[in-house]
C-alpha positions in Angstrom: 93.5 86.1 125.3 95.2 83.1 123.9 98.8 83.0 123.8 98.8 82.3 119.7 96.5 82.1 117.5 95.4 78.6 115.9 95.9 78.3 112.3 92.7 76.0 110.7 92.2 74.7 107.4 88.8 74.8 105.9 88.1 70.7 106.6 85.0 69.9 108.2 86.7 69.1 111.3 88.4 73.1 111.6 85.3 74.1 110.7 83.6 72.4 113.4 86.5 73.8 115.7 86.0 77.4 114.3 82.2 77.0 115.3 83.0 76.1 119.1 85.1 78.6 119.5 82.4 81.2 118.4 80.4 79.5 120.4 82.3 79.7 123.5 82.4 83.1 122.9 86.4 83.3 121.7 87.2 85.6 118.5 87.5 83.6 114.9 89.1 85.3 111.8 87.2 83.7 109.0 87.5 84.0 105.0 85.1 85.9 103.2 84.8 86.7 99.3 85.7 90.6 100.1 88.4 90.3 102.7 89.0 88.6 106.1 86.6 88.9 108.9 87.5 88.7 112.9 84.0 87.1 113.8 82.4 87.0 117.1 78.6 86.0 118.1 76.8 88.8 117.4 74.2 88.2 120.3 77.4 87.9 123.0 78.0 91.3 124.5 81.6 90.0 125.5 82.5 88.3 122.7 81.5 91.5 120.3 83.5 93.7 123.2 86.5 91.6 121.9 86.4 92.5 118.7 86.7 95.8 119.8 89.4 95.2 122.1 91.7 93.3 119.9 91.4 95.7 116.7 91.8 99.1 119.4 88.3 99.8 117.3 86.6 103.1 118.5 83.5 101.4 120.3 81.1 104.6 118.1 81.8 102.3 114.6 79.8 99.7 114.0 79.9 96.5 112.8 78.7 94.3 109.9 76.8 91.2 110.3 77.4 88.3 108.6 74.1 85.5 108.1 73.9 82.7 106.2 70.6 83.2 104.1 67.8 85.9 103.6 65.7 84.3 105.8 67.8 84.6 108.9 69.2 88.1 108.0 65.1 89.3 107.6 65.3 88.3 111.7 67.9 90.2 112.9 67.0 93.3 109.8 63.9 94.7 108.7 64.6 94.2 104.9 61.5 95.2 102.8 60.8 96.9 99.5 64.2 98.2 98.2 65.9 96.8 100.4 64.8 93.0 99.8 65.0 94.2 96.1 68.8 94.4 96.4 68.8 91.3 99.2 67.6 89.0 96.2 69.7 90.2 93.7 72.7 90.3 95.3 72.9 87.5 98.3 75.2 86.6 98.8 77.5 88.5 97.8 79.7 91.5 98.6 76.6 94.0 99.1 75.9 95.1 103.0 72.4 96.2 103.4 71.9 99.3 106.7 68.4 98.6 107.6 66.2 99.1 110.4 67.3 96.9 113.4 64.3 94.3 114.0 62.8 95.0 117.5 63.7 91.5 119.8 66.4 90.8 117.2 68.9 90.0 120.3 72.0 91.4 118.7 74.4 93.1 121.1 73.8 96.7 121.4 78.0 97.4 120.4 77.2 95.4 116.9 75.3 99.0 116.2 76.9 101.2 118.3 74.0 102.2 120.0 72.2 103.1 116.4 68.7 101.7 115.5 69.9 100.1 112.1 72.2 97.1 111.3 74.4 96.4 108.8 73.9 92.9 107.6 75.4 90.8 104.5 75.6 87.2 103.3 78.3 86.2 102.3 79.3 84.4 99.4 82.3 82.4 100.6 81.7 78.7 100.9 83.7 78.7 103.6 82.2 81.3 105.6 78.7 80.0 104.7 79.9 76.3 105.8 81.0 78.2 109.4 78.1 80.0 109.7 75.7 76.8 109.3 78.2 74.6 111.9 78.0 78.0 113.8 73.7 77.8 113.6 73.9 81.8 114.6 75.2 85.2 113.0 78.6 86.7 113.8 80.2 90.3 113.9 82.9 90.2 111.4 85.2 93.6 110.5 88.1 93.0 109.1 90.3 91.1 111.1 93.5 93.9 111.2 94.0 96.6 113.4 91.7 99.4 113.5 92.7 101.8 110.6 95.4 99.0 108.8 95.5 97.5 105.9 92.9 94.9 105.4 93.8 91.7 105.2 93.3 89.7 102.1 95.4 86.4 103.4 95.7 84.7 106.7 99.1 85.3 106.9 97.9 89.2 106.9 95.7 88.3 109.8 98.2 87.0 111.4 100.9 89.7 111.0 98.6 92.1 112.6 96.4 89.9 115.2 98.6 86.7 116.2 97.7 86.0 119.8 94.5 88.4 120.3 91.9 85.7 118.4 91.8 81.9 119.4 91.7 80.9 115.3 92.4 82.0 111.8 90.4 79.7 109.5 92.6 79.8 106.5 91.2 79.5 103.0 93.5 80.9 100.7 93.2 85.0 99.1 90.0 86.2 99.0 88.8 86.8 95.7 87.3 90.0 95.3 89.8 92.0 97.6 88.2 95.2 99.0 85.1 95.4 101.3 81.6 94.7 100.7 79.7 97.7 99.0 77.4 99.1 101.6 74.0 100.5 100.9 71.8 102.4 103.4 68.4 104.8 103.1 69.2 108.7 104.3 66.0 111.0 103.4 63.8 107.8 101.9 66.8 107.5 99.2 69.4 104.5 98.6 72.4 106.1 99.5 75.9 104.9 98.8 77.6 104.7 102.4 80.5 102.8 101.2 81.2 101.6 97.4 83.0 98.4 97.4 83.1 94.8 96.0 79.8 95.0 94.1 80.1 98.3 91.7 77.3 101.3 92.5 76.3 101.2 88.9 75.1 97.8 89.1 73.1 98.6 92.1 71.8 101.6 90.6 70.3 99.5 87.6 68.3 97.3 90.2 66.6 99.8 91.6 66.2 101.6 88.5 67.5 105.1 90.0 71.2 106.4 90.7 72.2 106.4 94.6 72.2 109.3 96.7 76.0 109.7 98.2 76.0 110.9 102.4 75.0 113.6 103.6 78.3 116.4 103.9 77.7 117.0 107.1 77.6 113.5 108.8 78.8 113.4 112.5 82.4 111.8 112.2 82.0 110.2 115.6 78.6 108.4 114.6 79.4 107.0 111.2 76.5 105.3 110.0 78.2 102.3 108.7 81.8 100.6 109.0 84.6 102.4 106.4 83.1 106.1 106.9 86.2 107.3 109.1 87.7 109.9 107.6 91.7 107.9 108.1 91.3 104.2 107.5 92.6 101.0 105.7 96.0 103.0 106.3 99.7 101.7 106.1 102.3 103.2 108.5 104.2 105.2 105.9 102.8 108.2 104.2 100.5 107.4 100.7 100.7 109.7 97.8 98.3 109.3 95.0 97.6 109.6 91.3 101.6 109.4 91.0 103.3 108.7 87.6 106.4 108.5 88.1 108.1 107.9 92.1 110.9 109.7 94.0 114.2 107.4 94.7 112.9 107.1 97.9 109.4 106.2 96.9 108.2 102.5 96.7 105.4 103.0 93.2 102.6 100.7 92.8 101.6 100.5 89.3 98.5 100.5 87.4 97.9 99.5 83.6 100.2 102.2 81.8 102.2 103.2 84.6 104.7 100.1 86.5 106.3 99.8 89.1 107.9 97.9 92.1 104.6 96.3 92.1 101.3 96.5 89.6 97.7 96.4 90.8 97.3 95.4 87.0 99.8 95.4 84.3 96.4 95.4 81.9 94.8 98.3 83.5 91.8 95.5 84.7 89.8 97.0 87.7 88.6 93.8 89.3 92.3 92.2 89.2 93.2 95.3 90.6 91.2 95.3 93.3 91.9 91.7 94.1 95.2 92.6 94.5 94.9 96.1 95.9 95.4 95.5 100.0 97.8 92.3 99.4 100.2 95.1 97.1 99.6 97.5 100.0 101.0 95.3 102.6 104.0 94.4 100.4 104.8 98.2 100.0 104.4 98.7 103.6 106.8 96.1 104.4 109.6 98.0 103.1 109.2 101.1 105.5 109.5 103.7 102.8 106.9 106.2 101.5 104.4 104.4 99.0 103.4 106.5 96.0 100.6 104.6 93.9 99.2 105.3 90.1 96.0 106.9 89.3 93.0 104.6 89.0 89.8 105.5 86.8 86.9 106.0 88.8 84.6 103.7 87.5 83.1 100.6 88.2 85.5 98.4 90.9 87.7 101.7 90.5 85.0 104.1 92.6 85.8 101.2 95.5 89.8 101.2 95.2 89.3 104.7 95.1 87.4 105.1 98.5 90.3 102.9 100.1 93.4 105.1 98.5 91.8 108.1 99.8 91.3 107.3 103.2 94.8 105.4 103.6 96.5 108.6 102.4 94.3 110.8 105.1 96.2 112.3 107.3 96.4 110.5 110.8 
């Protein structure tokens, strides 16, 4: 592992520098629209084995591929019918389709944990799409933190958690939506909402003209069928108390519309801002070592996604 990680800016010639290193096989954390990515080829066992290694990942959770266009996500995906539906509305964008893993599609069998589907997305960051085209391949890309952390929304969150366990952080400011891409997958012939994120259900659910089937209750917690399903994750180190009005002296609050505090998600009560600001607010509460305590959000919308995160940062651990 290098000894520090390289800090890039998004010029052609970083980019160009980003691309080698994936190409070489070395870990790259990249910018995305949702949040930050640690990328690795996705067709290099060792490279993809990284990942793993430098986020203390548990090797049973998959990850998300990232391609630069329908076309080359069709090769590594089967994406048909519903599926393709959503693919052309949404791509790119923060939407990650499961789909049946294409037979030859070369990806390396820890990408999918040993499943026959594969998450893939493409992303809408013109940053990340520039990489990928310099790259001419697909990468693995989680978000580039520590298995379970906070996700990182900045390179300087990347950083904080990863400095010296990737060769480059290709630094292109916040990333504009702020939680993780929605993911969609088919359980019993129905779309089913794995993971709500960056792209709200209910837009998804007037695509296909249907509302989405939510998992299955009884789902093996060791073989989650897509990344985000663990029970604990996106997690700061101090305890997380939810739907809190008012905080204990001891308490750091995180405010929402309505309710203030140390620190708003959204003096306005406005979901998306809130969301673009929810992991960067998270960090900065962590920082200060004291129990976090955080107001209610409606469950709505970019709300159902901020939602998902709260609850599985305040799981216990």
């Amino acid at each position: 592992m290098p000894a520090k990680t390289r800090l890039l800016t998004p010029d052609s010639e970083h980019i160009a520098y980003a691309a080698m290193m994936l190409a070489q096989g070395k870990l790259v954390a990249i910018p995305t629209e949702t949040v930050y990515g640690l990328a690795a080829d996705a067709r290099n066992p060792t490279a993809v084995a990284g990942i793993y290694d430098a986020k203390s990942r548990p090797s049973f959770n998959p990850l998300i591929v990232h391609a630069p266009d329908l076309e080359t996500a069709a090769q590594i995906g089967v994406i048909d019918g519903q599926a393709k539906r959503l693919a052309e509305a949404f791509w790119p964008g923060a939407l990650t389709l499961v789909v049946p893993l294409r037979e030859g599609a070369g990806i390396a069998s820890l990408v999918t944990a040993g499943l026959g589907t594969v998450a893939i997305r493409v992303p809408a960051h013109q940053v990340a799409q520039d990489l990928l085209h310099a790259f001419g391949g697909v990468v693995a890309a989680p978000s580039a933190n520590p298995s379970g952390r906070i996700s990182p929304t900045t390179a300087a969150h990347v950083l904080a958690g990863l400095d010296g366990k990737l060769a480059a952080v290709l630094d292109a400011g916040p990333s504009p939506v702020g939680v993780e891409s929605t993911i969609i997958g088919w359980q019993g012939g129905l779309p089913t909402l794995l993971r709500p994120g960056g792209i709200p259900a209910e837009a998804i659910s007037n695509c296909l003209g249907q509302r989405l089937a939510m998992p299955a209750a009884n789902v093996d917690a060791e073989r989650p069928a897509a990344p985000g399903m663990l029970s604990s994750h996106y997690a700061p180190r101090a305890n997380l108390r939810l739907n809190a009005r008012t905080a204990s002296p001891d308490e750091f609050l995180i405010g929402f519309g309505a309710v203030s505090g140390e620190a708003t998600l959204s003096e306005s009560g406005d979901l998306v801002e809130a969301a673009a600001r929810l992991f960067d607010v998270l960090h900065i509460a962590d920082a200060t070592g004291r129990p976090i305590a955080i107001a209610p959000i409606p469950d709505h919308g970019m709300g159902r996604a901020i939602n998902d995160r709260l609850r599985r940062a305040a799981a216990p651990r």
